[in-house]
C-alpha positions as CSV (number, residue, x, y, z in Angstrom):
1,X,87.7,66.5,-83.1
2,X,90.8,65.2,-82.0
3,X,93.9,64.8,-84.4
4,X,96.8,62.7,-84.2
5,X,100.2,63.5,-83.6
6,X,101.2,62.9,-87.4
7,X,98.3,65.1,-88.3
8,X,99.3,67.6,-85.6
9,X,102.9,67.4,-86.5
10,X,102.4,68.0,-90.3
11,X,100.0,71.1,-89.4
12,X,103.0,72.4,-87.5
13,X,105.6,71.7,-90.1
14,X,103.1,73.7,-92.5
15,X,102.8,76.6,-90.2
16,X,106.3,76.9,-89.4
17,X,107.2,76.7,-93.4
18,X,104.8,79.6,-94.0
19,X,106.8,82.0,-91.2
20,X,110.1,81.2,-92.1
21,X,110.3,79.5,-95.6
22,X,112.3,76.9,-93.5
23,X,112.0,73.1,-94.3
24,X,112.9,70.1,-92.0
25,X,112.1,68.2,-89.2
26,X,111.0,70.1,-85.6
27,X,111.4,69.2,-82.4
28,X,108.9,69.0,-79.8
29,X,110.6,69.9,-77.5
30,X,111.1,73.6,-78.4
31,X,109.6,76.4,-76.7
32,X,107.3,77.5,-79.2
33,X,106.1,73.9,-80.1
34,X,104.5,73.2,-76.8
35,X,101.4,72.2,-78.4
36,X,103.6,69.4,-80.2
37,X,104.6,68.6,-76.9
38,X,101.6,68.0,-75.5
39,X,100.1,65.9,-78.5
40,X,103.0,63.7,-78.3
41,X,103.4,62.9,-74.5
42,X,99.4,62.1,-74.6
43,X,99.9,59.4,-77.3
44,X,99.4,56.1,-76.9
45,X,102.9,54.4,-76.6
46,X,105.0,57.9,-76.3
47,X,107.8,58.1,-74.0
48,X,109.8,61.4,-73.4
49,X,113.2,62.5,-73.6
50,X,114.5,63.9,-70.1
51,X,117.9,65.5,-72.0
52,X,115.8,67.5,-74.4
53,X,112.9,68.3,-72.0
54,X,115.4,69.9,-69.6
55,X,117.3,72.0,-71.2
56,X,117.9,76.1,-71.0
57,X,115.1,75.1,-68.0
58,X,115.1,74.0,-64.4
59,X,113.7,70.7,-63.5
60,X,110.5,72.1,-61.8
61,X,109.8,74.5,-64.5
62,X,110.0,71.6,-67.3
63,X,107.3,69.1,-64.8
64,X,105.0,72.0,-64.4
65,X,105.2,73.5,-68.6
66,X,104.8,69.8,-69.1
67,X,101.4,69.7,-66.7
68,X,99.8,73.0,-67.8
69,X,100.1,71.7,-71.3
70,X,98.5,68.2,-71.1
71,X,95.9,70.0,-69.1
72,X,94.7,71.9,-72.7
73,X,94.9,68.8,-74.1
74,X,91.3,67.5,-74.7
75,X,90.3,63.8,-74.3
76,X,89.5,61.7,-71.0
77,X,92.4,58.9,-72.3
78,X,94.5,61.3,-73.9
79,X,94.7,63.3,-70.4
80,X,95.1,60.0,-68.6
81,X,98.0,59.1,-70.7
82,X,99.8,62.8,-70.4
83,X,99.2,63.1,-67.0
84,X,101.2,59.1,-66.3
85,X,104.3,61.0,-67.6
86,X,103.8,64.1,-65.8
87,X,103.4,61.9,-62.3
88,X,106.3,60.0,-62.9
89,X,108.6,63.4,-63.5
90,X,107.2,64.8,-59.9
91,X,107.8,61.8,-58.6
92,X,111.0,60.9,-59.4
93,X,112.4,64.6,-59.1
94,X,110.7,64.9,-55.6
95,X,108.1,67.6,-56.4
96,X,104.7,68.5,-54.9
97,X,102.2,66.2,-57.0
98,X,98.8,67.4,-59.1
99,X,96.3,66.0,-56.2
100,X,94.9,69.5,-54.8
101,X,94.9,68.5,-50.9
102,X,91.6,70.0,-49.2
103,X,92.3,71.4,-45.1
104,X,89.3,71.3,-42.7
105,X,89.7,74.5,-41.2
106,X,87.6,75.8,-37.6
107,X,85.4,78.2,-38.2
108,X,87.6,80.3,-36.4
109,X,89.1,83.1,-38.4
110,X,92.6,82.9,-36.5
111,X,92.9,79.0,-37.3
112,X,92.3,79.7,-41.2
113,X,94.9,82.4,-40.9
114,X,97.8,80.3,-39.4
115,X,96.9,77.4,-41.3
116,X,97.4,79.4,-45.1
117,X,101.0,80.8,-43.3
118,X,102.0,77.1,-42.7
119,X,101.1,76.7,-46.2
120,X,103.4,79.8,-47.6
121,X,106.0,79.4,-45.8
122,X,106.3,75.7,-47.0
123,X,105.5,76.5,-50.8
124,X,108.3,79.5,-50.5
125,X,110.8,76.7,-48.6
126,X,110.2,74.4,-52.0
127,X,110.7,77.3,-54.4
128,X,113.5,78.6,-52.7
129,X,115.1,75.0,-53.6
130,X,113.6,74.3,-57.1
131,X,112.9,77.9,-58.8
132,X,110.3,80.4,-57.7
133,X,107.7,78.6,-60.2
134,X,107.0,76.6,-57.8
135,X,105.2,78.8,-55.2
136,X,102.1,79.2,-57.3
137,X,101.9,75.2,-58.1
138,X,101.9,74.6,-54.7
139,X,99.2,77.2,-53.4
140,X,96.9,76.7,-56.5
141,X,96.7,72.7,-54.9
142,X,95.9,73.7,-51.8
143,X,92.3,74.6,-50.4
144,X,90.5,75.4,-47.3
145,X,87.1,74.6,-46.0
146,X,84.7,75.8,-43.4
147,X,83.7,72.6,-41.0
148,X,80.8,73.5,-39.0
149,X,81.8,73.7,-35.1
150,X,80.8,70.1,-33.0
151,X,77.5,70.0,-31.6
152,X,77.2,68.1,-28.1
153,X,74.6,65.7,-30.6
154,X,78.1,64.2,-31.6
155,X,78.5,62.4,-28.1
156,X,75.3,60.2,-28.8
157,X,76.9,56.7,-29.2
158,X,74.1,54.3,-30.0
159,X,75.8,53.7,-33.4
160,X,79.2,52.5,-32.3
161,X,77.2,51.2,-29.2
162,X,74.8,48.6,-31.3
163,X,78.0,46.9,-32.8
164,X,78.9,45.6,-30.0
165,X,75.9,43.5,-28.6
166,X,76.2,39.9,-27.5
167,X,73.2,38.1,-28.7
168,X,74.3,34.9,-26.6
169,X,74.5,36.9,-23.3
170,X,71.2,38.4,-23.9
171,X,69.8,34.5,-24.8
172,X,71.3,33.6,-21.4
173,X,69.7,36.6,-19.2
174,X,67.4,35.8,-16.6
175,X,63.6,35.8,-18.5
176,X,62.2,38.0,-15.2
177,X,65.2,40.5,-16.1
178,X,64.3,40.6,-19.8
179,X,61.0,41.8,-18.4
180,X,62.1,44.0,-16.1
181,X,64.5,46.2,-18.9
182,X,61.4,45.5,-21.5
183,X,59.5,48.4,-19.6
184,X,62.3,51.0,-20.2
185,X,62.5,52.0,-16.6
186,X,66.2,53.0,-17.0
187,X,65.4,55.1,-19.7
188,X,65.6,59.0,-19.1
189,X,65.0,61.8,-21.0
190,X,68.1,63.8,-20.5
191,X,66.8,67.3,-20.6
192,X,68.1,70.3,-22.4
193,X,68.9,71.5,-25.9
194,X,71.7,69.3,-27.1
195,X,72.0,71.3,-30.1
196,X,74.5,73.7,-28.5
197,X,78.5,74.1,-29.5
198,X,80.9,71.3,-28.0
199,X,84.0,73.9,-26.6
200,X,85.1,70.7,-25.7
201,X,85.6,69.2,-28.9
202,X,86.7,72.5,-31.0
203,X,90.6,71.3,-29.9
204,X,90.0,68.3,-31.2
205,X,89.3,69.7,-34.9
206,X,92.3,71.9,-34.3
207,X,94.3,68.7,-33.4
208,X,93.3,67.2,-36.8
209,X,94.2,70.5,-38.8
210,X,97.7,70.2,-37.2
211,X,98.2,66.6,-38.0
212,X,96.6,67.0,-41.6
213,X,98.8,70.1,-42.3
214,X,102.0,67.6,-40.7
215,X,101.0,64.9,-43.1
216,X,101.3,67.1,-46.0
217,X,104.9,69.1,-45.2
218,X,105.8,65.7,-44.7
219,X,104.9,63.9,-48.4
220,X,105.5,67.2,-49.9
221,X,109.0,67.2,-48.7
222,X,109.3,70.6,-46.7
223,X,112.4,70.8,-45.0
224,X,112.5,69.9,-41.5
225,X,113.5,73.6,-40.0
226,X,110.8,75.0,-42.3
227,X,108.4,72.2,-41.1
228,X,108.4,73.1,-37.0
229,X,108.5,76.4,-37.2
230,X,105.1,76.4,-39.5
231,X,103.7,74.0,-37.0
232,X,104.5,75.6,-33.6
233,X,101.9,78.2,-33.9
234,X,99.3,75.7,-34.3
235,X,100.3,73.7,-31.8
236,X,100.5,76.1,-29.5
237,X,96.8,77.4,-30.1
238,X,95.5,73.9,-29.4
239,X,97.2,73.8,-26.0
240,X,95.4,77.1,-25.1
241,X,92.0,75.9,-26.6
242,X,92.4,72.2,-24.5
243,X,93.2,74.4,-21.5
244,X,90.2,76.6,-21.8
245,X,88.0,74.3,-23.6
246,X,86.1,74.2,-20.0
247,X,86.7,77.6,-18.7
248,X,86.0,79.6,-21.8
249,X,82.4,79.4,-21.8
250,X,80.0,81.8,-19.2
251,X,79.2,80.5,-16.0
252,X,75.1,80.4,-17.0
253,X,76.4,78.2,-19.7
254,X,78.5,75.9,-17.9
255,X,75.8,75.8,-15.2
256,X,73.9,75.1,-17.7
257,X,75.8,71.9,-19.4
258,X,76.4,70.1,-16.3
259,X,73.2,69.4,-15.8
260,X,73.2,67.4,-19.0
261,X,76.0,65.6,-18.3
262,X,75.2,61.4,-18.9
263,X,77.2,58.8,-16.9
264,X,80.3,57.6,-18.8
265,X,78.2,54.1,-19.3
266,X,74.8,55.0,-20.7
267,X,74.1,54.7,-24.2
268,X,73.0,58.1,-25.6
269,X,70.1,58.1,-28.5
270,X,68.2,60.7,-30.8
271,X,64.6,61.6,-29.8
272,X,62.0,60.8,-33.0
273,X,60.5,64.1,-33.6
274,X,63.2,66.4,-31.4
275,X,67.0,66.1,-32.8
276,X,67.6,68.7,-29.9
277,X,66.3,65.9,-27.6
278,X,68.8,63.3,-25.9
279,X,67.5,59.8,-24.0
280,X,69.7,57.8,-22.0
281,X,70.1,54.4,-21.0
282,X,72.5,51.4,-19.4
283,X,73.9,49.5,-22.4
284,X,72.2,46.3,-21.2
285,X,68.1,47.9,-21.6
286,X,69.4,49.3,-25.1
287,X,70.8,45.7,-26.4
288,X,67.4,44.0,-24.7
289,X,65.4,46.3,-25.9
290,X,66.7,45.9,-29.5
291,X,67.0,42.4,-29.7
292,X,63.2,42.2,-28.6
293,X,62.1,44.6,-31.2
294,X,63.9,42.4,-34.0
295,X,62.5,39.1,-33.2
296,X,59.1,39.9,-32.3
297,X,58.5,41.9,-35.6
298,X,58.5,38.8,-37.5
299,X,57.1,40.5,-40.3
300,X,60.2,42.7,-41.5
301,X,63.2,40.6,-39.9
302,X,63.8,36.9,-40.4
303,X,67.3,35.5,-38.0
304,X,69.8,34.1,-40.7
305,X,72.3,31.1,-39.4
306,X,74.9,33.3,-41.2
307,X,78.0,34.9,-38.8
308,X,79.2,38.5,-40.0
309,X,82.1,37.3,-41.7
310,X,79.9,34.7,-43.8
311,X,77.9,38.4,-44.3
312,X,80.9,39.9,-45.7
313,X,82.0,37.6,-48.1
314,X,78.3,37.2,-49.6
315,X,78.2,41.4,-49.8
316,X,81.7,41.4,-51.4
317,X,81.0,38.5,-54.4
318,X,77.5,40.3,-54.7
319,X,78.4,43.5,-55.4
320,X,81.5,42.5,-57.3
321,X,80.2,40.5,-59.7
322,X,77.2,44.1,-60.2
323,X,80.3,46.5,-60.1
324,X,80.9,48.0,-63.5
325,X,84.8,47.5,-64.4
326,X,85.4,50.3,-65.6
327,X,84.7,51.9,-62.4
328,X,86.9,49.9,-60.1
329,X,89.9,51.7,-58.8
330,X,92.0,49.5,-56.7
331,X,92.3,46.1,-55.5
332,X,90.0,45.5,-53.0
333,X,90.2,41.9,-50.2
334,X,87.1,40.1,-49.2
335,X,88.9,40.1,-46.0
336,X,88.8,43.9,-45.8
337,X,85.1,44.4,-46.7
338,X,82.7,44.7,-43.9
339,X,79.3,44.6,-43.4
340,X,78.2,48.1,-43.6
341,X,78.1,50.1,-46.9
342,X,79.0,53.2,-45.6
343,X,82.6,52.9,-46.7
344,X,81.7,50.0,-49.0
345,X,84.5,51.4,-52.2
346,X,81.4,50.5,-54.6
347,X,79.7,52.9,-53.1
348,X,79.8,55.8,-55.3
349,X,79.7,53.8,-58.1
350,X,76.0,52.7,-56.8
351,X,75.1,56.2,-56.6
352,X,75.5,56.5,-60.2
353,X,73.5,53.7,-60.8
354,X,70.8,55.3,-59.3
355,X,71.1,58.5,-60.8
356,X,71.0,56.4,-64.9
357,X,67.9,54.5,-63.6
358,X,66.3,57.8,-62.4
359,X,66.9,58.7,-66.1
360,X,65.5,55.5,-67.3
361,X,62.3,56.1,-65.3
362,X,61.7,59.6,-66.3
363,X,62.2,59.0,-69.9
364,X,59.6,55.9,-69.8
365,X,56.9,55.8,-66.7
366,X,56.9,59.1,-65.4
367,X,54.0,58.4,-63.1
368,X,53.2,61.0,-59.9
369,X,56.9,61.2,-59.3
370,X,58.0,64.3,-58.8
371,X,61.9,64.8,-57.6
372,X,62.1,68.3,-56.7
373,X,59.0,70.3,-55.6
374,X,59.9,73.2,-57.9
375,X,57.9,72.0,-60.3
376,X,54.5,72.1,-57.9
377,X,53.6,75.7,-59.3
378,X,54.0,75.2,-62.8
379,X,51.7,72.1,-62.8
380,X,49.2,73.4,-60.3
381,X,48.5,76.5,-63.0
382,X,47.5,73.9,-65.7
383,X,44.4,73.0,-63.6
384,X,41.2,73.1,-65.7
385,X,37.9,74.6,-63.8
386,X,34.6,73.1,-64.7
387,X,31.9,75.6,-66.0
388,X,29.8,74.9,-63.2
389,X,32.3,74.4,-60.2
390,X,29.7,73.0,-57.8
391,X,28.7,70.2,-60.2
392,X,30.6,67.3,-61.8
393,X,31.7,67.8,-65.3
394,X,31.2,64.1,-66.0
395,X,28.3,62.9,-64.2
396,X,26.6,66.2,-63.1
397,X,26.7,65.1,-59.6
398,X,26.7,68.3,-56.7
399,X,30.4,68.2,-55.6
400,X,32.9,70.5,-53.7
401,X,34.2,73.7,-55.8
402,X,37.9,71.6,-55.5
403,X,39.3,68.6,-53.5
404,X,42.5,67.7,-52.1
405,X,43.6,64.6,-51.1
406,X,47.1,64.1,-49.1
407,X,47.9,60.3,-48.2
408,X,51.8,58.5,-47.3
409,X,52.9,55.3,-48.4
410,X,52.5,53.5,-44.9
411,X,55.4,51.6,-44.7
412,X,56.7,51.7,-48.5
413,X,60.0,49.8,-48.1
414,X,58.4,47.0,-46.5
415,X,55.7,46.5,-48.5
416,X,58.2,46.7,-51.8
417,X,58.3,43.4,-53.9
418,X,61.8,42.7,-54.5
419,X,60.6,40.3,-57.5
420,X,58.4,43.6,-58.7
421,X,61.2,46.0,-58.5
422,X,63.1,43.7,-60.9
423,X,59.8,43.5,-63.4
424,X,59.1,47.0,-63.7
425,X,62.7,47.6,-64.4
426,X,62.5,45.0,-67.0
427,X,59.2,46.7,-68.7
428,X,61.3,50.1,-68.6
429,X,64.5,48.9,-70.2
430,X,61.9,47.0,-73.2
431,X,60.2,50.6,-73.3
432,X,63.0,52.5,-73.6
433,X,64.5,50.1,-76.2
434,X,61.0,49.9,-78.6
435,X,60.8,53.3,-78.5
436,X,63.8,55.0,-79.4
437,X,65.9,52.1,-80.3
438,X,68.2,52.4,-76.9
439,X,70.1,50.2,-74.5
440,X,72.0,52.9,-72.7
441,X,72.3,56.0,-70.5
442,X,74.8,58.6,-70.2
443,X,74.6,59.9,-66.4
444,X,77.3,62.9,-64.9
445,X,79.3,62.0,-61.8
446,X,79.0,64.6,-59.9
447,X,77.1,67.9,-59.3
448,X,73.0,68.5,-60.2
449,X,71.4,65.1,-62.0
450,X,72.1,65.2,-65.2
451,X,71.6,62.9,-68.4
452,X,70.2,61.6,-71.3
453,X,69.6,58.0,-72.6
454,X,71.5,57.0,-75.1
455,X,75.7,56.6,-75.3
456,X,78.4,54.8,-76.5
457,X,79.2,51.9,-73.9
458,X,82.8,52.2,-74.4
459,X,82.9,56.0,-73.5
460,X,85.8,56.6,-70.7
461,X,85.2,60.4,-69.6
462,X,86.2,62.5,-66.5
463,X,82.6,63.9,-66.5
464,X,80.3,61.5,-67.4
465,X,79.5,57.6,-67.4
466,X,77.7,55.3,-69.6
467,X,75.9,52.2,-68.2
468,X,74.3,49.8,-70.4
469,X,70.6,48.3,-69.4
470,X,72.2,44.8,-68.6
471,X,74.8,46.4,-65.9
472,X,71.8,48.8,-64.6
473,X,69.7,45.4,-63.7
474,X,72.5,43.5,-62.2
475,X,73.1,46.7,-60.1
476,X,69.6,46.6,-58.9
477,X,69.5,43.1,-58.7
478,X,72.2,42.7,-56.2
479,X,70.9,45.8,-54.1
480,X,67.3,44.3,-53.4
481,X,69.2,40.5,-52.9
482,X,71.6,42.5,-49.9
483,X,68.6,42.8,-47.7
484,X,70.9,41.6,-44.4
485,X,71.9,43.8,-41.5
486,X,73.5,42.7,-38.6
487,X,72.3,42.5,-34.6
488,X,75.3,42.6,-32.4
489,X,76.7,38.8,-34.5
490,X,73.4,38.1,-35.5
491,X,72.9,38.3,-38.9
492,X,68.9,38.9,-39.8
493,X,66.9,39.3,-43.5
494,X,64.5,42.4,-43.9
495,X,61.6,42.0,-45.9
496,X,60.9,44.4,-48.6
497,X,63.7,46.7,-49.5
498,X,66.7,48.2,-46.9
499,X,65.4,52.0,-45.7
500,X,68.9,53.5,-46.5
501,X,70.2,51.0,-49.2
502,X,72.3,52.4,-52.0
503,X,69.3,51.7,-54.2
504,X,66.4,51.6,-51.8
505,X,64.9,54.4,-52.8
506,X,64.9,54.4,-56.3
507,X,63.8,51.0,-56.6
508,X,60.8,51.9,-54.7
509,X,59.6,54.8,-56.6
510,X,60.4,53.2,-60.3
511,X,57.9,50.5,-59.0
512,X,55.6,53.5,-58.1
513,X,56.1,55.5,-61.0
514,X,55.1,52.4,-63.2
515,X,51.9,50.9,-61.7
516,X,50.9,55.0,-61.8
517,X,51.9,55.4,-65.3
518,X,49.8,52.5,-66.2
519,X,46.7,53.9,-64.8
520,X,47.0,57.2,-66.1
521,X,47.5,55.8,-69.9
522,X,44.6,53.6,-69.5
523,X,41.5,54.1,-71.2
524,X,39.4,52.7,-68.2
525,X,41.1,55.2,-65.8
526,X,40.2,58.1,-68.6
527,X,36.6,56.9,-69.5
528,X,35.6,56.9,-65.4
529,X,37.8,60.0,-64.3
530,X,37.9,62.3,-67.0
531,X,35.2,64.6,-68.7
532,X,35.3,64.4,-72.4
533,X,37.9,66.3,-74.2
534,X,39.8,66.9,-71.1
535,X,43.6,66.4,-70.7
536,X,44.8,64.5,-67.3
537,X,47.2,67.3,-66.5
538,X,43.9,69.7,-66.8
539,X,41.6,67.9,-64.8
540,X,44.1,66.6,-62.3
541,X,47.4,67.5,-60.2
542,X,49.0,64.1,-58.5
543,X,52.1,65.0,-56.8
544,X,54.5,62.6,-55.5
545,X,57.3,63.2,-53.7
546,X,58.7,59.3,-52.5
547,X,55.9,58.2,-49.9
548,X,53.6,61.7,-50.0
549,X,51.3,62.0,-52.5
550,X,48.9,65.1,-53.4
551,X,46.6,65.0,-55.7
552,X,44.2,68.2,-56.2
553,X,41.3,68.6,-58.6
């Protein structure tokens, strides 16, 4: 239960009567009414005192006491509020912030060591000018993490390639040309295991770590002096690892690598089955080839007479008018948004979208869906044998001791009914509202899915977020409307769902998980399949796992 400040301030005065029979008015400000403190500064409407706050104290002790005790207070807004106050102070007084700053380090055990001395001798340079309190601030926001050394895969370009296409200069080619690059002839299998380290690229990532740690002396305020001398030692071990980023590696290896060097034009791709296998081609048989694919397959990709910036604006109203507010942070320009999602700023708030609908379908049409195969062995042991396995409990017929059955959704996202999608969510949200008298789920940001339905819609927490069935539908709306990707700057229309949409996948398997739901509760499905007296989950495993289904009996 949270208390206001009066309430907190009269418990005080109470406490403080019964220790010393003293009666009047305390100040929060006091040492031993840091709890007052805290209250007060995470009120709605407080301001503090910087006379009071500051005194028999030095400035950076005051802004970090103040931190560490809004941190104990409990209450998303009540933090939100303390934590305004505590921003401004560090701030305006010039000292290291709250935001813990995260270094990717080499895995190279001499990197990770110069990189945490840079970091102590800057934390000791600030508390030798603000008070030695401030030497454990500083290293309790800092962090280090492991980045996995670069793999020569990281030089296949067919991403950054694709953007680039002309669509008119492939219109205008030659038709016997088109022909020619349609049989691939250019295409090579560049042979070897492109899975091995880059020794090229580790200087690179120590390049970054220097410029990272130079960022942060800088906002931090490290002193200049303080500031090189950190830095030198890391710039001199990139100089040695660009110098002997060639010659470091044995002579079988380099031998080795030059053989799968590409030509500085060809496009480099990923093999389908082998990601240790590279193919190689001239940029103009990789845009042909593409631009063929797309407008033959007239099945999944319809041309649009929309340009990429036309694109843009429709994905940026779209998702806008789906985006929950309370989850906007910043103001974002339709001229800044682009046509990709990958660093689309709604993005993680999409995820959790997914995540509450996830929820929704669990709670009302479970179906075959299963979404971690843990729970394969616990549901395989409920399995119900016949008293005569050879024969068929329900007709008597001669049959096999047990059958198995494995199958794939051929094509799944292309075969989804955008139109369906939208229904089935629809029959879920009237289910879940019948049934328990709910128009809401509570989902966690971040870590292992979890949930529950139910919630209060105005809820502002740091761990968890509450969407409402309405928002959920207009999320899922806007995700199967967004069916558009983007040829060079032609804009074409998918059919079905995007493979790799935000909400793509769960879309799919909530229209799954219904239509299966609805076979296994009706009584047509049970009076054919299912001896009498028998459960489903005893006469039949199904198993679904996205596209895969099992199903064993």
């Amino acid at each position: 239960m949270q208390l206001s400040f009066a309430e907190v301030y009269r418990r005080a005065q109470q406490k403080w009567f019964a220790i010393s029979g003293q009666k009047g008015p305390l100040s929060p400000y006091s040492w031993r009414s840091g709890g007052l403190l805290a209250t007060w500064v995470c009120t709605k409407g407080a301001s503090v005192l910087l006379s009071p706050l500051l005194r028999g104290r030095s400035i950076a002790e005051a802004c970090i006491r103040l931190a560490c005790l809004v941190a104990q207070v409990q209450g998303y807004m009540r933090h939100s509020r303390g934590y305004q106050h505590v921003d401004r102070l560090l701030h305006r007084f010039r000292l290291p912030g709250r935001q813990t700053t995260y270094f990717k380090v080499p895995d190279d055990e001499r990197s990770l060591n110069i990189a945490r001395r840079t970091v102590r001798q800057a934390a000791k340079s600030m508390a030798n000018k603000h008070g030695e309190i401030l030497l454990l601030w500083v290293l309790s926001k800092v962090r280090f993490a492991w980045v996995a050394a670069k793999r020569l895969t990281e030089r296949r370009n067919i991403v950054v390639a694709a953007k680039s296409i002309d669509i008119m200069q492939i219109c205008s080619t030659n038709p016997f040309m088109l022909e020619g690059l349609q049989r691939a002839e250019e295409v090579k299998l560049l042979h070897g295991n492109w899975g091995l380290q880059d020794r090229q690229a580790g200087s690179g990532q120590l390049q970054t770590l220097h410029s990272d740690l130079s960022d942060w002396c800088y906002q931090k305020h490290v002193p200049r002096p303080t500031r090189l001398e950190g830095l030198r030692t890391l710039r001199r071990v990139c100089q040695q690892r660009s110098l002997k980023s060639n010659g470091s590696a044995p002579a079988a290896e380099q031998g080795y690598m030059q053989q799968m060097q590409a030509d500085d034009h060809e496009i480099l791709l990923q093999d389908d089955k082998d990601r240790k296998r590279t193919w190689g081609m001239p940029f103009i048989v990789m845009s042909s080839l593409l631009f063929l694919l797309v407008l033959r397959d007239g099945a999944r990709w319809q041309p649009t007479d929309m340009t990429p910036d036309q694109l843009s604006a429709l994905v940026y109203g779209i998702s806008i008018f789906a985006w929950p507010d309370f989850l906007r942070k910043g103001k974002v320009t339709a001229k800044s948004m682009v046509v990709s999602f990958y660093h689309a700023p709604w993005r993680k708030a999409w995820r959790l979208a997914g995540r509450a609908i996830q929820i929704i379908v669990q709670a009302t049409f479970p179906g075959f869906a299963v979404w971690n195969l843990q729970a394969f062995c616990e549901a395989f042991g409920q399995l119900r044998c016949s008293t005569d396995p050879s024969r068929c409990e329900r007709c008597g017929a001669a049959k096999h001791p047990s059958t198995l059955l494995v199958a794939d959704a051929a094509q799944m996202y292309e075969q989804i009914d955008t139109a369906k999608v939208l229904l089935a969510f629809d029959r879920a949200a009237e289910r879940l509202r019948l049934s328990k008298g709910l128009t809401t789920v509570t989902v966690r940001r971040q870590g292992k899915l979890f949930g529950w339905t139910g919630g209060e819609p105005a809820t502002r927490s740091g761990k968890f977020v509450v969407f409402t069935t309405a928002r959920l539908r207009k999320m899922l709306w806007a995700s199967c409307a967004l069916r558009f990707a983007t040829l060079g700057n032609l804009v074409v229309r998918a059919t079905g769902v995007m493979i790799g949409g935000l909400l793509s996948l769960i879309a799919a398997v909530g229209l799954l998980c219904q239509e299966e739901q609805v076979a296994k509760e009706s009584a047509e499905f049970r009076r054919q399949y299912l001896p009498h007296g028998w459960d489903m989950m005893h006469a039949l495993l199904a198993m679904r796992y996205v596209d895969d289904l099992l199903m064993v009996s």
